[in-house]
C-alpha positions in Angstrom: -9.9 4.7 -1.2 -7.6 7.3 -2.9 -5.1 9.2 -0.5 -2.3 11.3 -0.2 1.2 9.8 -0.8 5.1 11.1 -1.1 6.5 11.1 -4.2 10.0 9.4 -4.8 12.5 9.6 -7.4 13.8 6.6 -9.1 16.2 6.2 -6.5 13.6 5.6 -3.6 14.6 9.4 -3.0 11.8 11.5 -1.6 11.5 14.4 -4.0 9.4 16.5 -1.1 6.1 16.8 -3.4 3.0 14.9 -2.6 0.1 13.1 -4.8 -3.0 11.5 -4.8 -1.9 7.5 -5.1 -4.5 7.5 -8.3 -2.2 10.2 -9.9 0.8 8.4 -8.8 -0.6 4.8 -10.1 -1.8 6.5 -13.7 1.6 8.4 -14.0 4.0 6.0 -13.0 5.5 8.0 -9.9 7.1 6.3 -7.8 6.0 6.2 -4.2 6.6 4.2 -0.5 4.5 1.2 0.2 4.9 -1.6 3.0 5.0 -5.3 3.1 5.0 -7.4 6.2 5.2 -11.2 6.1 3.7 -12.4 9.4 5.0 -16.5 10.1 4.9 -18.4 12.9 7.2 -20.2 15.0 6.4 -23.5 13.3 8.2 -22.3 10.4 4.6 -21.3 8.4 4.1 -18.5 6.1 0.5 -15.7 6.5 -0.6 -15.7 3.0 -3.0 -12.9 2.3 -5.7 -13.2 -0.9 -6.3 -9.5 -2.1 -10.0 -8.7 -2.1 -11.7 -9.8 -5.1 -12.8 -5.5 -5.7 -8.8 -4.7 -6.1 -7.5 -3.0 -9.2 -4.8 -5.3 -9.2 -4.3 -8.9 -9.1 -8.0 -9.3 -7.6 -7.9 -12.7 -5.7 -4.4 -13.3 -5.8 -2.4 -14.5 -2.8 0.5 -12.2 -1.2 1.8 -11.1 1.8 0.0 -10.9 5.2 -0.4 -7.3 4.7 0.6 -4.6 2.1 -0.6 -0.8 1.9 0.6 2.3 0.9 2.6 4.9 3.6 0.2 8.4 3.7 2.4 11.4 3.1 4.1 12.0 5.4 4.1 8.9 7.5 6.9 7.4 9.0 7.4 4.1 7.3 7.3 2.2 10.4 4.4 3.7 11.6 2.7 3.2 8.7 3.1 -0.6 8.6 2.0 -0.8 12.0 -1.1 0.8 11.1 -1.8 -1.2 8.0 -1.8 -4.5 10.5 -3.9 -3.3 12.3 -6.3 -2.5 9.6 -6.1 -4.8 7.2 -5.6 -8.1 9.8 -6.5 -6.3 13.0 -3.7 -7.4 14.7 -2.2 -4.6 17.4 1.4 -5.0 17.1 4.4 -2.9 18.5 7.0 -1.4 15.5 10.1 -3.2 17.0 8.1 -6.5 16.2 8.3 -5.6 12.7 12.0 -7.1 11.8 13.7 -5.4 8.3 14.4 -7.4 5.1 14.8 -4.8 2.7 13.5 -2.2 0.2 12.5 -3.6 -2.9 11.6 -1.1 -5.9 8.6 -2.4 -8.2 7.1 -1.5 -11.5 4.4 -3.1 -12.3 2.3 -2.1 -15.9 -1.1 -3.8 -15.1 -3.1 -1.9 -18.1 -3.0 1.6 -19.9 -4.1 3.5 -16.7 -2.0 2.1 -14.1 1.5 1.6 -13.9 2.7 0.9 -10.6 5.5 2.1 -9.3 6.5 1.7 -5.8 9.5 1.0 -3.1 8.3 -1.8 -0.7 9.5 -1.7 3.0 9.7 -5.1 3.5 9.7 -6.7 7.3 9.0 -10.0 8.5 6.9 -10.0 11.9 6.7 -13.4 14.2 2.3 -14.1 14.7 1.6 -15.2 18.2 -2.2 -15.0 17.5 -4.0 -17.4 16.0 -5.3 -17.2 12.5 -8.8 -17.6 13.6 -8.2 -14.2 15.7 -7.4 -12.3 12.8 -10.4 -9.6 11.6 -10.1 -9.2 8.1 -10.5 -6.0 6.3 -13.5 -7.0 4.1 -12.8 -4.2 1.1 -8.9 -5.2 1.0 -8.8 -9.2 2.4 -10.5 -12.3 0.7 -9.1 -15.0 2.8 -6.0 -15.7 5.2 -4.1 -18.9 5.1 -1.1 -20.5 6.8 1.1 -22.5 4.6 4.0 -24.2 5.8 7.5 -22.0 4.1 8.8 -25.4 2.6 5.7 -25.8 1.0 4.6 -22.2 -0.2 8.9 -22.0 -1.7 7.9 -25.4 -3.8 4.7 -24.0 -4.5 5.6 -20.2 -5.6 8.7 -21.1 -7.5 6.8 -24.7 -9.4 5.7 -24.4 -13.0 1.7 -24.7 -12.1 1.7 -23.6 -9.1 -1.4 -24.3 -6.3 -2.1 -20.9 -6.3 -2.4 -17.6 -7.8 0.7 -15.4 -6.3 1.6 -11.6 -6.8 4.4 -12.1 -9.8 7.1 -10.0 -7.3 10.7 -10.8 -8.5 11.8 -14.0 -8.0 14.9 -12.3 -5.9 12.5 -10.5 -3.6 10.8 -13.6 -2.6 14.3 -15.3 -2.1 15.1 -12.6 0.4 11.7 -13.4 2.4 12.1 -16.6 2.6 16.0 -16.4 4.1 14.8 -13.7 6.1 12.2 -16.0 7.8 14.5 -18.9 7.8 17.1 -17.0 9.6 14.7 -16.4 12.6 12.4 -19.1 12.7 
């Protein structure tokens, strides 16, 4: 679904202008998105495989829930609204607990080059998986992994899975950020 999104410099600046995220994603503009790693107190990790219809890494596994910020949405509002839509999980925005903003460019082929700030937070799941109502056009599958696991895993040569390639320092801060509060 194309939609309206804020426009930011290469700072993470907003420049005040607004775009259509397919304009944004064929010119390269950058523009606010959200990440929000769910875990549990057992010290395990909400792993989210995109939808297999996704422009970009179809079927891969990444966090619990990512989505754009509408212009003119408050970040935090934002991410509370893509939980609720992509895992249908109500939450409250002082749940959502702050890692960082991480900017990304991703080229992916000659019409889209991605470029985007992720809001990053980590958020504490008290429901069980099971619970969890999928967003058929943007979720394949949800799976718990246990962090110990899912850092060998993500950072092994031949890894068990398919992951998002984020930076290897942005998944690093994740992972101390859940370790820190789990």
């Amino acid at each position: 679904m194309d939609e309206w999104v804020d426009i930011l410099d290469a700072e993470g600046r907003y420049t005040g202008e607004k775009i259509l995220k397919s304009e944004a994603h064929q010119n390269g503009l950058f523009h606010p998105t959200v990440h929000i790693w769910f875990f549990t107190s057992e010290r395990e990790i909400l792993l989210q495989q995109r939808a297999g219809n996704k422009k970009t890494f179809p079927l891969y596994w990444d966090a619990s829930v990512a989505g754009h910020i509408a212009a003119g949405e408050v970040v935090l509002k934002g991410a509370v609204r893509e939980v609720e839509e992509e895992i249908g999980l109500k939450i409250k925005a002082n749940a959502l607990q702050p890692v960082g903003v991480f900017k990304s460019i991703q080229q992916h082929h000659s019409g889209l080059l991605d470029c985007e700030f992720h809001h990053t937070f980590i958020c504490l799941l008290t429901e069980p998986v099971h619970a969890l109502q999928k967003q058929k056009e943007e979720v394949e599958a949800l799976k718990l992994m246990p962090l110990s696991i899912w850092e060998k895993d993500l950072f092994s040569n031949s890894p068990s899975l398919s992951y998002v390639p984020h930076q290897e320092a942005y998944y690093r801060e994740v992972i101390n950020a859940i370790r820190k509060r789990s």
